[in-house]
N, C-alpha and C positions, 0 to 999 in steps of 0.2 A: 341181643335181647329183642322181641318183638312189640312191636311199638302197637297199637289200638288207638280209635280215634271216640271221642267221645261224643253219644249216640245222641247228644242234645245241644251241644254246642260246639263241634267238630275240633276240640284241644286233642291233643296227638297225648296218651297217657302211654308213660314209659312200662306202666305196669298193668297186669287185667285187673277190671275192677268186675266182679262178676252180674251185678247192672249195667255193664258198658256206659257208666255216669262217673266223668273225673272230678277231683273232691271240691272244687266251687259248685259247684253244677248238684252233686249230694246233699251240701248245704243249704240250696236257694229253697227247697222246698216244690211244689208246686208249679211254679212259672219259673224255668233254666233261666239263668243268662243271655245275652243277644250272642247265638252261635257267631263266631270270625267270618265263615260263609257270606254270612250276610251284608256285610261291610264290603265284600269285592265286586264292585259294580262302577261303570264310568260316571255310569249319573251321581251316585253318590259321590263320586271324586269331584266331580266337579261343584255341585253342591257345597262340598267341605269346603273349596277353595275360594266360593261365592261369600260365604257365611251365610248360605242359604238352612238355615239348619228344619224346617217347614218340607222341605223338601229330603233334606235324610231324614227326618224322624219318617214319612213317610216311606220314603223306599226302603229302608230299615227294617222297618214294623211289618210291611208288606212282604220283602225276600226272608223274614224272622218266621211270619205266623203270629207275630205276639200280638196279644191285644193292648189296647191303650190300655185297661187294668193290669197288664202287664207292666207294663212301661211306667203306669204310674206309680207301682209298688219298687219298679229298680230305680226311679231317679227319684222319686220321693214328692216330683211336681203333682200339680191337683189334677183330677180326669180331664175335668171343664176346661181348664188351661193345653193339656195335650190334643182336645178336640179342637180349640180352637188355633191353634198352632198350625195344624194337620190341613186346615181350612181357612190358611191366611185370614184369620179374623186379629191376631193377634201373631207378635212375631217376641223373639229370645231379648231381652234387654237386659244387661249388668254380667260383668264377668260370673257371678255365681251363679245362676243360674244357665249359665251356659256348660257351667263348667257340673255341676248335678244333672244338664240334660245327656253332655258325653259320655261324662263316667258313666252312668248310670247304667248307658246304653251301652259299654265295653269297647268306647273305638279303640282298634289297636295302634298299638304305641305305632305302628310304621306308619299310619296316617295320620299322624299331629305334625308331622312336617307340612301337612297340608295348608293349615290354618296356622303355624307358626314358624314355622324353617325358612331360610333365608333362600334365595334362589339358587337355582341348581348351577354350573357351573357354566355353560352353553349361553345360559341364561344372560347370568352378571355377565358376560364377554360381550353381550349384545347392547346392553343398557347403560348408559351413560353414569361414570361415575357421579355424576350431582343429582341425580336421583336413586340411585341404585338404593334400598330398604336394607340391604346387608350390611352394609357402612352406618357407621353410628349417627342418631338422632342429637348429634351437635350442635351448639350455636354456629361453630363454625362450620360446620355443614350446610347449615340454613343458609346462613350468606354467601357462600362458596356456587349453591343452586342457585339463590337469585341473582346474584351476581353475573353468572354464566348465561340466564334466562334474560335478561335487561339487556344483555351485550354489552356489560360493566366489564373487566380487569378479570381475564383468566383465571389469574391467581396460578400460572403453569400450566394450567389445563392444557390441551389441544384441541381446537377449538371442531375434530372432527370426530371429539369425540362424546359429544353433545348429541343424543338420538334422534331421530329423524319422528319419532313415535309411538307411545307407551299405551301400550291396552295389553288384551288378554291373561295372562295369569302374572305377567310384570305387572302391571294395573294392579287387579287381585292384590298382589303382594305386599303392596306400595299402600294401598290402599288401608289394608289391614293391619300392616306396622305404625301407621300413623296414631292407629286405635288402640295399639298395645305397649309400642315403646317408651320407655322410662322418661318421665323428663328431666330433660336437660337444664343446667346451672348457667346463666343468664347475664352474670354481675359481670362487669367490662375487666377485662386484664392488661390491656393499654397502660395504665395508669396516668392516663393523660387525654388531652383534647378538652374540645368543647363538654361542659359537663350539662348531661340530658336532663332539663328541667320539667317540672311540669306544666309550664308556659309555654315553654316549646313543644310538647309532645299534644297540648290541648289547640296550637295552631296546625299542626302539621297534620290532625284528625279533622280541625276543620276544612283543612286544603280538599283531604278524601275526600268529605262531605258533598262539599262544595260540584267537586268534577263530579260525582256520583250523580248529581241532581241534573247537571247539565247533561249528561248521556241520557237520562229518561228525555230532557225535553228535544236535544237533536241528536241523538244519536252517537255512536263511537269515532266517525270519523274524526273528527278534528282532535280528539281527545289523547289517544292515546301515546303520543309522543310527550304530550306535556306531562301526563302519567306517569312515563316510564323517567323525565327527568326528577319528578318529585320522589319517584322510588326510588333514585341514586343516592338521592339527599340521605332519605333513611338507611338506606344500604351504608353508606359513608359513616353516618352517628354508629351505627351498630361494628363498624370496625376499628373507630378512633375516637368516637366519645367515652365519658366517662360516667357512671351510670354503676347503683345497686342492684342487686336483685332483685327488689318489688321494680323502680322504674324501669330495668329491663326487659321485664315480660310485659313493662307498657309498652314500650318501644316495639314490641316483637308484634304484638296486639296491632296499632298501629300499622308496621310493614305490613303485616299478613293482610288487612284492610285493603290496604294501597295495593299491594301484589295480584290479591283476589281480584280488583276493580280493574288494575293494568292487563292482566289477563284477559278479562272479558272484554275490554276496550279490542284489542288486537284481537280476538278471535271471533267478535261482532264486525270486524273490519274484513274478516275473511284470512286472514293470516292463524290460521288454526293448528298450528304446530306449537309456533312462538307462543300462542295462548296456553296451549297449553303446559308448555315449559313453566311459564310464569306461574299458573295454578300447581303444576306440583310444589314448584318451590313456595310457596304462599302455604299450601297445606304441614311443610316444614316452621314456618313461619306462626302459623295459630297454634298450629304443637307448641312452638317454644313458648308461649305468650298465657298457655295454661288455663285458656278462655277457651271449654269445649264447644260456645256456639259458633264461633271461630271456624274450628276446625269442619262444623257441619257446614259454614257458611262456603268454605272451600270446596267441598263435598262436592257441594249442592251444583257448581259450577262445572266441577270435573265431569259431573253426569249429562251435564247441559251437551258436554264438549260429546260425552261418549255416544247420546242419542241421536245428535249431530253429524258427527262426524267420522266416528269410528265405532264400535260395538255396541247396542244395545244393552248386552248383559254386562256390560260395564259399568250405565248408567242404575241400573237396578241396585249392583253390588254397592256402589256409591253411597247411595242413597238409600239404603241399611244400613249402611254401616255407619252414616251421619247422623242415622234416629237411634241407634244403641248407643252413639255418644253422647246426645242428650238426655238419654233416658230418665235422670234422674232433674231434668232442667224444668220449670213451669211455661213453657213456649208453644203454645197451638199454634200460636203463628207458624215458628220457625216447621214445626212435625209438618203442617199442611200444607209448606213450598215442600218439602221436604218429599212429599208424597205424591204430588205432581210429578214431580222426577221424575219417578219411580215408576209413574204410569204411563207417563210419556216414551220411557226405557220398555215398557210392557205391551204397549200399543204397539211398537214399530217393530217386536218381536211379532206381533198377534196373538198375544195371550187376551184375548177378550177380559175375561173373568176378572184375574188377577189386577189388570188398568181399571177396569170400574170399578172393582174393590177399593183399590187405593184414592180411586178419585171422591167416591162415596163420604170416604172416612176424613178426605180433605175437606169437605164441605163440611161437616159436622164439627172439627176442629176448627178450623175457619169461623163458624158462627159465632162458637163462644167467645171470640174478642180474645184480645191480646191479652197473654199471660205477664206476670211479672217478672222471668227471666226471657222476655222477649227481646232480642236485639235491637237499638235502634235505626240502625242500618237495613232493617225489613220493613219498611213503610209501607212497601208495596203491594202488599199481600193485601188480600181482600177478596168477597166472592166473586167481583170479576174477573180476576187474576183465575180464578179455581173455574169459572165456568166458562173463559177464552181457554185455559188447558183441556180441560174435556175437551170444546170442540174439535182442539188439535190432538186429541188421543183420538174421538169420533172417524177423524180425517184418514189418518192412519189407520185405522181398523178398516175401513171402506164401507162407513155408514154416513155418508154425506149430508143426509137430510138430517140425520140427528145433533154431526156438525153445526150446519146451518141454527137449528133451533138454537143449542147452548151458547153459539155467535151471539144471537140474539138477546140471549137473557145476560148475555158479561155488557153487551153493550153501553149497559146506563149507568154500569157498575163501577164500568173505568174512569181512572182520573183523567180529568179535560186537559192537567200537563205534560200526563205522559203521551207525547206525541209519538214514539216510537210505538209502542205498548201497542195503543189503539190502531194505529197504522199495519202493525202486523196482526192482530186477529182483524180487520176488518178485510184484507187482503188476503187470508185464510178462507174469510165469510162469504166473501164472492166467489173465491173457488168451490167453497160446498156447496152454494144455492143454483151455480151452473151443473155442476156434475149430478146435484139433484135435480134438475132438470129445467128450475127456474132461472132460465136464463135472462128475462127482463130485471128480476130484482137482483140476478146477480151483476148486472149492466148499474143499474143504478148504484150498489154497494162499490163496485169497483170505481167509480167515480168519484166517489165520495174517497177513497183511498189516494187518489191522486189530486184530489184538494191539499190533502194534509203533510203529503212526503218531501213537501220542495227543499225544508229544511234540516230534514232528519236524515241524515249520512249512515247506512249501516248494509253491509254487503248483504247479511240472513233479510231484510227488507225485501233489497233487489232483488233476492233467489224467491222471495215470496210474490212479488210484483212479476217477475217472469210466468212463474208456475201461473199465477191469475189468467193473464194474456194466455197463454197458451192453453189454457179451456175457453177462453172469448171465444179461440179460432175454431172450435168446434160448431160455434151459432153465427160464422163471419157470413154469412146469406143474407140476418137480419140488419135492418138498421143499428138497434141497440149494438149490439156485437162491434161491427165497424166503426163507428163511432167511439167505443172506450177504446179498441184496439190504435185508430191514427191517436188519440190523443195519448194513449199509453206508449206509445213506439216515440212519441216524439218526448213524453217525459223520460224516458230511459235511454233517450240520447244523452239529453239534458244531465243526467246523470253519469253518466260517462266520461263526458268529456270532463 
């Protein structure tokens, strides 16, 4: 029998239909269906596997023909919302809505492994069983990861078989199962050990606290060991204590705290593997705990690590997929670290546009003050926080003098205790004011950085204190210049040894 392909939405009809239209496609009326065609594209695929969905509806719409009155009559969303979609003013939030923008739009069933299928086989062979997203979202999985991440008790593992480092569509994956996986049942099966009080679990949040506060005022170095022994502590209740299911998703709440901060402790220290170990398994960990700003607050970190230190577009992915888990949460705060991320992940791509978008929308959230599902573990946020990140999206982008300005305006804005904070944009601020050409005020800005670093221990510092000096050497002819530079060579001995 000969097969026909249908003249609006390319389905193969087994039979002639003498409008060469197969019988959805008869039906729609007016505006066909999103043709299959139009869904075979790499950008698309990758997009799908981003949850960049801004980016398929446009390439979509664009390889379709359809118009947004199209699109708006197949998924049923509003114009205004498709327009702004299409033009990053607005991104997909809540499983329904995500799931009336696909349908709507006919992805085909072979491309939902995208956004939802486990990894391919190549894949899992490569990725460490304690992260792997294909193995279930366990308790015991949880502490099996951080356990492995702390260099706590195998548990049998082998210990080579722990990854060397998670990005690209592993990332992705990991990333997106976290967002979609069923949770997990919490209550201890031990039936025995120390039994988790809420005394105990309100010290052991003050212990986080406590260290959290201490890394703003000097930094990771000293920190992170003692971290990693307080995370054992919890690691330990969560395998032998005795504990419900409400106190066990405090308990998880807690680790995931502790894990999220032990991460960042070690991967501010320049150990950015082991950081990141600890953050995926920390992101297992606000999973189990059922506290979605948890899991953005993990997020938030993972992105830190990807803009840092490995992909870009990992940091972006991150950080979507942190603000769809809070979507229904009251937190500008949390949205507007959130979106710094995002732009700092956009900036070191050089997407111009899309980083001052996000930065834009962070200030505006920012303004309005802390919401009521705000966490209290985000103190930090504030318009300095948001206009020291422009400058560092600025920097990235290679608009230095605009840098410099937004330097200038977080300046007053920052807390006088977070010594690190101020230390690394002011350290940012002198590199922008020499590349833009003012090299006396960035002589003076760098000096004032070297006031402040004696006691702040953190490797991203030093990598920022190096990058300074080494635009000094650009004006070393002047006095200014020579002068920050002997005294910067001899505090980054100082530092060394």
């Amino acid at each position: 029998m000969s097969k026909h392909a249908c003249s609006q939405c390319g389905r193969t009809m087994s039979q002639y239909n003498p409008d060469s239209r197969c019988a959805p496609c008869s039906r729609s009326g007016s505006e066909p269906v999103i043709p299959d065609r139009a869904w075979r594209d790499e950008g698309i695929y990758r997009a799908l596997a981003a949850w960049d969905f801004a980016t398929v509806l446009r390439l979509v719409r664009r390889r379709s023909g359809r118009s947004q009155k199209a699109v708006q009559e197949l998924t049923t969303l509003t114009q205004s919302f498709i327009s702004d979609l299409e033009n990053d003013r607005k991104q997909v939030e809540g499983r329904e809505t995500i799931i009336a923008l696909l349908t709507g739009l006919g992805l085909p069933v072979d491309l939902r492994q995208l956004l939802l299928a486990p990894f391919a086989q190549a894949e899992a062979e490569r990725l460490s069983t304690a992260v792997d997203p294909a193995l279930p979202w366990t308790a015991t999985r949880m502490v099996t990861a951080l356990d492995a991440a702390a260099g706590g008790a195998m548990n049998g593992m082998n210990r080579r078989s722990v990854i060397a480092a998670l990005g690209g569509a592993g990332l992705t994956q990991y990333v997106l199962q976290a967002a979609i996986a069923p949770a997990e049942a919490m209550a201890s099966t031990s039936g025995g050990g120390v039994r988790v009080s809420d005394e105990i679990l309100a010290s052991l949040q003050d212990t986080t606290d406590a260290l959290r506060l201490a890394d703003a005022s000097h930094g990771s170095g000293t920190l992170a060991r003692t971290a990693r022994a307080h995370l054992k502590v919890l690691l330990g209740l969560l395998k032998e204590g005795s504990f419900n299911e409400a106190t066990g998703r405090r308990l998880a709440a807690v680790t995931a705290d502790t894990a999220i901060q032990t991460g960042w402790y070690l991967f501010d220290s320049g150990a950015h593997t082991a950081g990141q170990n600890l953050l995926l398994g920390a992101l297992r960990a606000a999973h189990a705990s059922g506290d979605s700003r948890l899991r953005a607050g993990a997020l938030s970190f993972i992105a830190i690590h990807s803009y840092s230190a490995g992909d870009p577009r990992d940091a972006v992915t991150a950080a979507r997929t942190a603000r769809q888990v809070i979507a229904d949460q009251d937190a500008p705060a949390l949205h507007a670290m959130l979106l710094t991320r995002q732009a700092r992940g956009h900036a070191r791509l050089h997407e111009d546009r899309l980083a001052l978008t996000a930065l834009n929308e962070a200030e505006e959230l920012c303004a309005r003050g802390r919401g009521e599902d705000d966490p209290h573990w985000l103190y930090w946020i504030n318009p300095g926080e948001v206009r020291g990140q422009t400058g560092s999206c600025y920097l990235d982008l290679g608009r230095p003098a605009q840098a410099a300005e937004a330097f200038a305006q977080a300046r007053g804005a920052l807390g006088a205790d977070d010594l690190r904070t101020r230390a690394q944009f002011l350290s940012r601020s002198a590199t922008a004011q020499m590349r833009a050409g003012d090299a006396d005020g960035g002589c003076a800005t760098g000096h004032e950085v070297l006031s402040l670093v004696a006691g702040v221990q953190s490797a991203r510092l030093d990598e920022n204190l190096a990058t300074m000096l080494a635009e000094a050497r650009q004006y070393r002819t002047t006095a200014p210049a020579r002068e920050l530079l002997d005294r910067g060579h001899a505090v980054m001995r100082e530092r060394a040894a």
